[in-house]
MIDOSE-1310 file (N, C-alpha, C; in nm, 2 decimals, decimal comma, always signed):
residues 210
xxxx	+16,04/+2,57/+6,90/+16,06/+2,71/+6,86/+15,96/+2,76/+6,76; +15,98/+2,69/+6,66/+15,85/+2,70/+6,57/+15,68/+2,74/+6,62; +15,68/+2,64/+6,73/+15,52/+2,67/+6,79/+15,50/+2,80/+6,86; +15,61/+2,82/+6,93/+15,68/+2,96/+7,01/+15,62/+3,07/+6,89
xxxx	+15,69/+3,10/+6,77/+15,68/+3,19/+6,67/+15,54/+3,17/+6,62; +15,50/+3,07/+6,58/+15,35/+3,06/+6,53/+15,27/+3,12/+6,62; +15,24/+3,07/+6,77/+15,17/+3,19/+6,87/+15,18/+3,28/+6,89; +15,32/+3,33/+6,87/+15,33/+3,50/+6,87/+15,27/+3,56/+6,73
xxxx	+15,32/+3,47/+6,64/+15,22/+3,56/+6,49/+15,07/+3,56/+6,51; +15,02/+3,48/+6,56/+14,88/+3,42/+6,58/+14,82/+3,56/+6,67; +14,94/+3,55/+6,77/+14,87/+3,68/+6,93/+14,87/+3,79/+6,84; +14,99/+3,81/+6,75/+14,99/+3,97/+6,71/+14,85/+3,98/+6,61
xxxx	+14,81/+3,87/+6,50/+14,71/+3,91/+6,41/+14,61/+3,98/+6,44; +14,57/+3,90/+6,60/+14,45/+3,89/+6,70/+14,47/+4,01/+6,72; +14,54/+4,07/+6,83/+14,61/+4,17/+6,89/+14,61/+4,31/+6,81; +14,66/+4,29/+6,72/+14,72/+4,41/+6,61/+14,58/+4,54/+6,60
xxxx	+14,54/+4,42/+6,51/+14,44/+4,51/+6,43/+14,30/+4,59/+6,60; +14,35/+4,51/+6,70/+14,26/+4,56/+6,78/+14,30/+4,68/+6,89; +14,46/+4,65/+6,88/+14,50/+4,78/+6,91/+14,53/+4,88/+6,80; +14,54/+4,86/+6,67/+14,50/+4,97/+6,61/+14,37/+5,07/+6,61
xxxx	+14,28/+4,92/+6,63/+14,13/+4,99/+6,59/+14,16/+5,14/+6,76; +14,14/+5,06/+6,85/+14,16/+5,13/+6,95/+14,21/+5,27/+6,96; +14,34/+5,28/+6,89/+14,45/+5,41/+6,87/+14,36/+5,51/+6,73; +14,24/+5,45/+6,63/+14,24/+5,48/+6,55/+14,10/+5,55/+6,62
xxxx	+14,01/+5,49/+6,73/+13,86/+5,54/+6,77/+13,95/+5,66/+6,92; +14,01/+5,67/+6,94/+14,08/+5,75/+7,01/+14,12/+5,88/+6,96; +14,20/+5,86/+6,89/+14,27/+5,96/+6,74/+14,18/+6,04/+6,70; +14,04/+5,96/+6,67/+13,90/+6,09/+6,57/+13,88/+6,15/+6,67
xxxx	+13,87/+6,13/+6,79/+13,80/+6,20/+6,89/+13,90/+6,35/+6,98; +14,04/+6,28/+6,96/+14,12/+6,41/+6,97/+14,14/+6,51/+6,91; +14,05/+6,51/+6,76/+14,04/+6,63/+6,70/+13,98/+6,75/+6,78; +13,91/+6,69/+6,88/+13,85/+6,84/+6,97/+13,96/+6,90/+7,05
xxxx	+14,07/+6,87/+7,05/+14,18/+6,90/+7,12/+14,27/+6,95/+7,05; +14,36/+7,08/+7,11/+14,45/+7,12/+7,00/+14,58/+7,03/+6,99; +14,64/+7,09/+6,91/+14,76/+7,01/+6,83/+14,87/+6,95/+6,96; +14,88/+7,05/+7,02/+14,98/+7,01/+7,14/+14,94/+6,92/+7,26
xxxx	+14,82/+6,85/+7,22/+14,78/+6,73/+7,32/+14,83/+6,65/+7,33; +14,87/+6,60/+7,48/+15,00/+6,50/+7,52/+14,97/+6,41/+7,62; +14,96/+6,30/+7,60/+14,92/+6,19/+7,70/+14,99/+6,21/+7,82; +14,92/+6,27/+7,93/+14,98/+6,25/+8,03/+14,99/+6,13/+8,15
xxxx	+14,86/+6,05/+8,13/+14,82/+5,91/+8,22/+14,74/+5,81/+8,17; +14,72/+5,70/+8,22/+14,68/+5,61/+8,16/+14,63/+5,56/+8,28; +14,49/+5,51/+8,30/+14,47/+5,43/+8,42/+14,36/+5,37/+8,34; +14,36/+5,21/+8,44/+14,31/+5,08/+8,37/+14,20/+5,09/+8,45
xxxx	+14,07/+5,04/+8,46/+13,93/+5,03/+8,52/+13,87/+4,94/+8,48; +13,76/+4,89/+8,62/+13,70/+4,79/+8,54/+13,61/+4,76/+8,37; +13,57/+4,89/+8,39/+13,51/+4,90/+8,27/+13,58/+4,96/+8,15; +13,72/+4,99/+8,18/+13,74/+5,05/+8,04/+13,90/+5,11/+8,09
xxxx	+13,92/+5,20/+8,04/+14,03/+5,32/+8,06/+14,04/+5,44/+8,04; +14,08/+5,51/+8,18/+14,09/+5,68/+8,16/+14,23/+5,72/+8,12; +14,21/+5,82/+8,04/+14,32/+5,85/+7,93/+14,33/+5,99/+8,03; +14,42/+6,07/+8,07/+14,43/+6,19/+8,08/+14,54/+6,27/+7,99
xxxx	+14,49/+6,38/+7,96/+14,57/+6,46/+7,84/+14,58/+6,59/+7,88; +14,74/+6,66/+7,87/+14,74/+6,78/+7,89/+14,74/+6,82/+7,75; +14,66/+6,94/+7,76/+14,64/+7,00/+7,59/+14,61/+7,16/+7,63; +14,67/+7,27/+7,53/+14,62/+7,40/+7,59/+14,64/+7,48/+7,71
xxxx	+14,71/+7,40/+7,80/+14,75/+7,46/+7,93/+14,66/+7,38/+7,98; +14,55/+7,34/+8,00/+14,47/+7,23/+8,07/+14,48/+7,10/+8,08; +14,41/+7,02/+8,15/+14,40/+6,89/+8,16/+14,25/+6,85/+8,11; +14,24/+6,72/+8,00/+14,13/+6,67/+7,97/+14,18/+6,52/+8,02
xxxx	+13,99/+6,46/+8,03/+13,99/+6,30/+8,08/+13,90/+6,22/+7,96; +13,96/+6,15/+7,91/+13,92/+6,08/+7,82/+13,88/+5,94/+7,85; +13,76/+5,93/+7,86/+13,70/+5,82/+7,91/+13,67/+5,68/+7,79; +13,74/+5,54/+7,77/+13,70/+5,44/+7,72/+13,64/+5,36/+7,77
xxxx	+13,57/+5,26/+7,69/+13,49/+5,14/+7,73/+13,60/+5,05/+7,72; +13,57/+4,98/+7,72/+13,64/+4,76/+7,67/+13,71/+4,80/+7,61; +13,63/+4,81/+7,49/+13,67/+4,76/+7,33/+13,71/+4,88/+7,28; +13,76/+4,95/+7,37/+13,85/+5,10/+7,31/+13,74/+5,21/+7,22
xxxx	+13,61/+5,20/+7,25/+13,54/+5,32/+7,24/+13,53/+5,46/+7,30; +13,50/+5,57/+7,26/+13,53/+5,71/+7,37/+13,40/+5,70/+7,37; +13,42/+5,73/+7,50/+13,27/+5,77/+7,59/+13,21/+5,88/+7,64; +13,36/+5,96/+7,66/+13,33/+6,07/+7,70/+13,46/+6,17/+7,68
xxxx	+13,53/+6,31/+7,68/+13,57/+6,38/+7,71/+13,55/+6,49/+7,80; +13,60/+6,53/+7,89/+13,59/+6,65/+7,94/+13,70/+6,70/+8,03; +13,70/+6,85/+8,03/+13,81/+6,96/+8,12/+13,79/+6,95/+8,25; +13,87/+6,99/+8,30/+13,85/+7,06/+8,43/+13,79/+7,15/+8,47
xxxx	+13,84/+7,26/+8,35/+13,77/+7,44/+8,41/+13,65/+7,45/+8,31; +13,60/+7,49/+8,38/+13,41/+7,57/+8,34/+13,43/+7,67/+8,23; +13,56/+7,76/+8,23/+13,62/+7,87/+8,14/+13,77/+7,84/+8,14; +13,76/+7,86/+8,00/+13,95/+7,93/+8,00/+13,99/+8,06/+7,94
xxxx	+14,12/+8,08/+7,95/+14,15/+8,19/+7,91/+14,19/+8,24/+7,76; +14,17/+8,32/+7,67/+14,21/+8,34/+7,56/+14,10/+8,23/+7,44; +14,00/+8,22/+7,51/+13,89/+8,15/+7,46/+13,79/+8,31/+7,37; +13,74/+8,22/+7,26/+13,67/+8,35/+7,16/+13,54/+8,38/+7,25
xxxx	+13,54/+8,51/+7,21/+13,38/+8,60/+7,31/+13,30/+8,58/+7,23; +13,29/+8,56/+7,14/+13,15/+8,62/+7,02/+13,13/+8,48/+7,00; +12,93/+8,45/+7,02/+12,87/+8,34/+6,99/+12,93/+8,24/+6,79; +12,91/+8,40/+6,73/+13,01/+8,38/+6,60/+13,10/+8,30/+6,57
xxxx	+13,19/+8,35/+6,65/+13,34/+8,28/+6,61/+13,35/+8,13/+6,70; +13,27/+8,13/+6,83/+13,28/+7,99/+6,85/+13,19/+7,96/+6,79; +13,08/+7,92/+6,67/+12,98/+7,86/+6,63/+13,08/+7,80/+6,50; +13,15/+7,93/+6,39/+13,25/+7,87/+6,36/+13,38/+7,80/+6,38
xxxx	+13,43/+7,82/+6,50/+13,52/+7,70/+6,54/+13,44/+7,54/+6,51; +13,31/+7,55/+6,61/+13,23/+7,44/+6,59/+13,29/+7,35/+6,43; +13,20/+7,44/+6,42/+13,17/+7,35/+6,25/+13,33/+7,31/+6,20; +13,38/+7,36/+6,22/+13,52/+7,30/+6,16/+13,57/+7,18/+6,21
xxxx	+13,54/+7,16/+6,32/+13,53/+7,03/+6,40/+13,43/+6,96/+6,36; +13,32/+7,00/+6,36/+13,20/+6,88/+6,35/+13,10/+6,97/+6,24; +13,10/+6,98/+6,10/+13,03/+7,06/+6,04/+12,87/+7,02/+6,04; +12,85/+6,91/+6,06/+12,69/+6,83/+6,13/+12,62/+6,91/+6,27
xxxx	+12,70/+6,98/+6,36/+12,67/+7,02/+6,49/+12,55/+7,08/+6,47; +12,42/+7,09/+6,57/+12,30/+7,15/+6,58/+12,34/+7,21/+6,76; +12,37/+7,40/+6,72/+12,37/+7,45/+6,87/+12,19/+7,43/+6,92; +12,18/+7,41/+7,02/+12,06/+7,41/+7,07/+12,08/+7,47/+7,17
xxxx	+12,18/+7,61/+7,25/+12,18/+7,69/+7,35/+12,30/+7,75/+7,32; +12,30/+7,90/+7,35/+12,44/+7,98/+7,33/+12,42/+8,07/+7,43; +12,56/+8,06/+7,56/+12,58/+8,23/+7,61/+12,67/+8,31/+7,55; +12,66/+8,44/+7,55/+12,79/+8,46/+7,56/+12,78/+8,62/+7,62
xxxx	+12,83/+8,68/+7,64/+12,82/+8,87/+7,70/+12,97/+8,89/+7,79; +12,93/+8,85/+7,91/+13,07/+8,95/+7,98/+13,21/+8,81/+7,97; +13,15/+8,67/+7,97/+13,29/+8,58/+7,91/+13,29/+8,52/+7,76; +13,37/+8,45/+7,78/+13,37/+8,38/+7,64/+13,23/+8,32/+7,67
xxxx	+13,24/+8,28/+7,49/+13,10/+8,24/+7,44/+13,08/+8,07/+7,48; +12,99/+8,02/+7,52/+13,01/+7,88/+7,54/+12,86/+7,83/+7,47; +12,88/+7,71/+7,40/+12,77/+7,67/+7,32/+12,77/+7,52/+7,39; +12,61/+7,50/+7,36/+12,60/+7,38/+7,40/+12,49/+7,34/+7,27
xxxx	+12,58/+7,15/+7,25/+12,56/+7,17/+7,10/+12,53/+6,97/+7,07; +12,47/+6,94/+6,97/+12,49/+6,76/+6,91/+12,52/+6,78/+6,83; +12,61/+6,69/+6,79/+12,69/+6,70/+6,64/+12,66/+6,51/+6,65; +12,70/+6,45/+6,51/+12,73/+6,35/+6,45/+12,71/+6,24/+6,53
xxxx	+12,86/+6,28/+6,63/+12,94/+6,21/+6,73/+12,91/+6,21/+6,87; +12,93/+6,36/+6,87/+12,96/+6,41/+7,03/+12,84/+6,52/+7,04; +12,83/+6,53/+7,19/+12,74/+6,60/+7,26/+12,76/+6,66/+7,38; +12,70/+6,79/+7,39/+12,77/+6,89/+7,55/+12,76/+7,00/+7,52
xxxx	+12,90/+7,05/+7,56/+12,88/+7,17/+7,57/+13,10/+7,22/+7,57; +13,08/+7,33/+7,49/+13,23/+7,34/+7,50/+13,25/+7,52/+7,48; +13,36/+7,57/+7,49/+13,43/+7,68/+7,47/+13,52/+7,68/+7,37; +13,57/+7,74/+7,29/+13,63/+7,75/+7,18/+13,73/+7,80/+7,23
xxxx	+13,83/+7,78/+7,18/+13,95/+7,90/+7,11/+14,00/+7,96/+6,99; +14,13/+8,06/+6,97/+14,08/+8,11/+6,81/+14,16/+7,98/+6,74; +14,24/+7,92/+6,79/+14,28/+7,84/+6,68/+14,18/+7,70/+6,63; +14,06/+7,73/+6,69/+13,96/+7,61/+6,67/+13,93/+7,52/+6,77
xxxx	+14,00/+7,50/+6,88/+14,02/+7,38/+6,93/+13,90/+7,42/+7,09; +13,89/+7,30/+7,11/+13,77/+7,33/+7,27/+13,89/+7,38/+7,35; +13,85/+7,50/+7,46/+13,95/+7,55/+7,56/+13,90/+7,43/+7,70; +13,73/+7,47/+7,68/+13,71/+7,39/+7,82/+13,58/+7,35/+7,76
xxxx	+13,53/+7,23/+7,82/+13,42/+7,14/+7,75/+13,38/+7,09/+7,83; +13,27/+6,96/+7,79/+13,22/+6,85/+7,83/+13,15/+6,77/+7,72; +13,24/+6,66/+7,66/+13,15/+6,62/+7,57/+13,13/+6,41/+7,60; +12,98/+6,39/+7,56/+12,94/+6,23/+7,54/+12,94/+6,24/+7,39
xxxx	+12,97/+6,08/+7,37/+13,01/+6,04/+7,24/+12,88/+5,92/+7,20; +12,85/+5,93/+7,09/+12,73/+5,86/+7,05/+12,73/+5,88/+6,93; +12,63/+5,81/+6,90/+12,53/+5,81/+6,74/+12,42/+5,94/+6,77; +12,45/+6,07/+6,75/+12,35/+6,14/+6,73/+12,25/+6,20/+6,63
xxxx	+12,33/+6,23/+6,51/+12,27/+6,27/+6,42/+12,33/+6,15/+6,28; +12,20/+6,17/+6,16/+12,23/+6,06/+6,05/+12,15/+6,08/+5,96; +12,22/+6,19/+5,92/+12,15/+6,26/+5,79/+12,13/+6,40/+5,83; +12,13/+6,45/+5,92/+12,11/+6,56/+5,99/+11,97/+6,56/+6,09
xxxx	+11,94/+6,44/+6,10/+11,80/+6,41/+6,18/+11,87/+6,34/+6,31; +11,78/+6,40/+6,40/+11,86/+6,38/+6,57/+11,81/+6,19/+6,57; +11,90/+6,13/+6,62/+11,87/+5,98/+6,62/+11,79/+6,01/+6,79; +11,70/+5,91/+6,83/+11,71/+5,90/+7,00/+11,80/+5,94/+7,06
xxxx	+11,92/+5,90/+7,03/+12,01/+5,96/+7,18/+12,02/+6,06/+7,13; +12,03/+6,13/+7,02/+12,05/+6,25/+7,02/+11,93/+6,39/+7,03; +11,80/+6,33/+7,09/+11,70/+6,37/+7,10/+11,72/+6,35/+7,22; +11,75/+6,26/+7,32/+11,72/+6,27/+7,42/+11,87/+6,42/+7,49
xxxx	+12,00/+6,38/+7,45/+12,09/+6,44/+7,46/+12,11/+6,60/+7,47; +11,97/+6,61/+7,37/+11,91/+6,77/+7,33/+11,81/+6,81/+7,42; +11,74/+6,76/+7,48/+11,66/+6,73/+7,61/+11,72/+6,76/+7,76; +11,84/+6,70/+7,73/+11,92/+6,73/+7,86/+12,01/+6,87/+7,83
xxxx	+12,03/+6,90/+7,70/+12,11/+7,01/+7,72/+12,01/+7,14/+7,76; +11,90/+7,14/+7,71/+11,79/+7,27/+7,69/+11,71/+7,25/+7,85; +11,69/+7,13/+7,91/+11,66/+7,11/+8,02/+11,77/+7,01/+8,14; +11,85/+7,11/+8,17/+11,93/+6,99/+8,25/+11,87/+6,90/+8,37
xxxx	+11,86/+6,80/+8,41/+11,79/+6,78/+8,50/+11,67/+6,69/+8,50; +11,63/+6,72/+8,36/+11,50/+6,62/+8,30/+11,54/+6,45/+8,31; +11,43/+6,39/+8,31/+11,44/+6,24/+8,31/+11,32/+6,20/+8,24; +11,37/+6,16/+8,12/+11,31/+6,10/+8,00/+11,22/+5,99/+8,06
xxxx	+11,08/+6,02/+8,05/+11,01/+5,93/+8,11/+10,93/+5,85/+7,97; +10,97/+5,90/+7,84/+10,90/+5,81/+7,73/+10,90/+5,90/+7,61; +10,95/+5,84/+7,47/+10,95/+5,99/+7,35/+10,93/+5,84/+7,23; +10,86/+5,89/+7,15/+10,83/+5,85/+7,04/+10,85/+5,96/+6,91
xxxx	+10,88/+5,88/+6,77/+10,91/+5,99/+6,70/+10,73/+6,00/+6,59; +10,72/+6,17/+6,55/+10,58/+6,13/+6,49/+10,62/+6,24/+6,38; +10,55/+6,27/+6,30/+10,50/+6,36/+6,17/+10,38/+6,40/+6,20; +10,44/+6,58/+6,16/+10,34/+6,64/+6,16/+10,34/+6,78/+6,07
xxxx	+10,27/+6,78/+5,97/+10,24/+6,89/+5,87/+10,40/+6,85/+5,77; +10,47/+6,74/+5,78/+10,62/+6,77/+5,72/+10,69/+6,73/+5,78; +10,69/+6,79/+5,96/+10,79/+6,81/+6,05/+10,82/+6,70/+6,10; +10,92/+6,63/+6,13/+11,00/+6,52/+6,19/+10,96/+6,59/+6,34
xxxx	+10,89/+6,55/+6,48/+10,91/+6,55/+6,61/+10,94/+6,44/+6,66; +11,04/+6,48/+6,80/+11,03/+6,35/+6,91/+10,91/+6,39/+7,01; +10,82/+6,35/+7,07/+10,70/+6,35/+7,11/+10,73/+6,30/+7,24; +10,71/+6,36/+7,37/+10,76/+6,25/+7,48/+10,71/+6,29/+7,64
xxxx	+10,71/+6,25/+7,75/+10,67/+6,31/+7,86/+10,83/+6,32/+7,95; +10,86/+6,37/+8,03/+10,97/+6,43/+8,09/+10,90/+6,48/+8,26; +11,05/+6,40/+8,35/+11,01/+6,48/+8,46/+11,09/+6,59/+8,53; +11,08/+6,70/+8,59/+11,21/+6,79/+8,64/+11,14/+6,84/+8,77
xxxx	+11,24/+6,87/+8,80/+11,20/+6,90/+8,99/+11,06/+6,84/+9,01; +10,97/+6,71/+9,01/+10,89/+6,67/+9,06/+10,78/+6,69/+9,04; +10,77/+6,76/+8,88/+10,70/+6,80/+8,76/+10,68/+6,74/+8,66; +10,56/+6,65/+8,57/+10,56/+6,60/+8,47/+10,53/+6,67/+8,34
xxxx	+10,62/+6,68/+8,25/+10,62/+6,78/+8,13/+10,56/+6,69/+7,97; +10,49/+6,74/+7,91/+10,48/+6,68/+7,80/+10,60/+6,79/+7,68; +10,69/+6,73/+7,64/+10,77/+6,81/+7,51/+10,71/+6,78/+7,35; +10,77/+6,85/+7,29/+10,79/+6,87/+7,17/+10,94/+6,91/+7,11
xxxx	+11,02/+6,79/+7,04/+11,15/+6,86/+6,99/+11,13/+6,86/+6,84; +11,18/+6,94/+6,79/+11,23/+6,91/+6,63/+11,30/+6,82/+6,60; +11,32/+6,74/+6,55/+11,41/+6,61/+6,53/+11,50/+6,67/+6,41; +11,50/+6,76/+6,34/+11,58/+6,85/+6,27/+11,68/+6,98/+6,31
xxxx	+11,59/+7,05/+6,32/+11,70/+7,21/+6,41/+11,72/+7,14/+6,58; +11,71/+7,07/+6,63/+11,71/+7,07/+6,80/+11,62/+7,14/+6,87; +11,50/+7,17/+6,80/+11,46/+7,35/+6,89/+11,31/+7,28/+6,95; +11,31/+7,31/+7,13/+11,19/+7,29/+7,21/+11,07/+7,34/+7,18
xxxx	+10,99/+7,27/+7,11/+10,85/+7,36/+7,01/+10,80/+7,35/+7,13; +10,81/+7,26/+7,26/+10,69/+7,27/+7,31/+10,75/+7,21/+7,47; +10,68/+7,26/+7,59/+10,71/+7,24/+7,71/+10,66/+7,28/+7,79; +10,54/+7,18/+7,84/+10,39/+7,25/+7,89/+10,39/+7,10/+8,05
xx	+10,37/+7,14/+8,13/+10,35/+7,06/+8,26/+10,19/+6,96/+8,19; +10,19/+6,83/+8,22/+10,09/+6,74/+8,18/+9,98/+6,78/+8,32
């Protein structure tokens, strides 16, 4: 009986702290979700587990790895309803979520405003609502920014938002006059592009066919 109890204390020590970590790398990431988000499903995969969540009148899919990391978030709808119009007020929603975010694209005119943006963490593109929260999104989760300087993935991530479609064919980081660039060639529709990003603001200095 004794050995019985010892293995269960033993499974739970193991156990514990790794379904906590899990509930705790889950948890930061549903801050992009409003308050009334509710696990609706759970499915196991080989690689990981999809979370589904009703939140806002919509459905999000929360994508893990293994070891209980987010990989990804995203909605169903393209738009939603009662989502803010003014580039403004979703730039500020932004930041209250992720005050690190660099927009690197904004629409907005006859719908709501939708920004496509790198922050810290996460990366994509989302819609706001007034209470702050994403209405409808797409976001990848990463190491992007660190210090406010875009890391690689978040250089590359900024690449794909300003150019969807591109395929990073090689980027190195260089100095010039001051400026932090990623430096790199890119191909798109059967085109090879030499770029220029800012590794600071996000912003395409340069995008010229080689």
């Amino acid at each position: 009986m004794r050995r019985i109890l010892a293995l269960t204390l033993c499974l739970m020590t193991i156990f514990a702290p790794l379904a906590a970590r899990a509930a705790w790398v889950e948890d930061a990431f549903l801050a992009w979700l409003s308050a009334d988000a509710a696990l609706a499903a759970t499915q196991e995969t080989a690689a990981g587990q999809t979370h589904t969540y009703a939140s806002g009148g919509g459905h999000w899919t929360l994508q893990l790895d293994a070891a209980g990391q987010a990989l990804s978030l995203r909605s169903e709808a393209e738009s939603a309803e009662n989502a803010l119009m003014s580039r403004a007020e979703a730039e500020a929603a932004l930041k209250i979520i992720d005050a690190t975010a660099l927009v690197v694209r904004a629409e907005e005119g006859s719908g709501a405003a939708k920004l496509w943006f790198v922050g810290e963490t996460a990366a994509g593109w989302g819609i706001f609502d007034p209470a702050g929260h994403l209405a409808a999104g797409s976001l990848t989760f990463g190491q992007f920014l660190i210090n406010g300087q875009l890391t690689f993935a978040g250089a590359s991530q900024t690449l794909s938002l300003l150019r969807p479609g591109a395929q990073l064919d090689g980027m190195e980081m260089d100095e010039d006059d001051g400026m932090l660039l990623y430096e790199g060639d890119a191909w798109l529709d059967g085109q090879e592009y030499e770029f220029e990003l800012d590794a600071r603001t996000g912003r395409l200095l340069e995008w010229e066919r080689d």
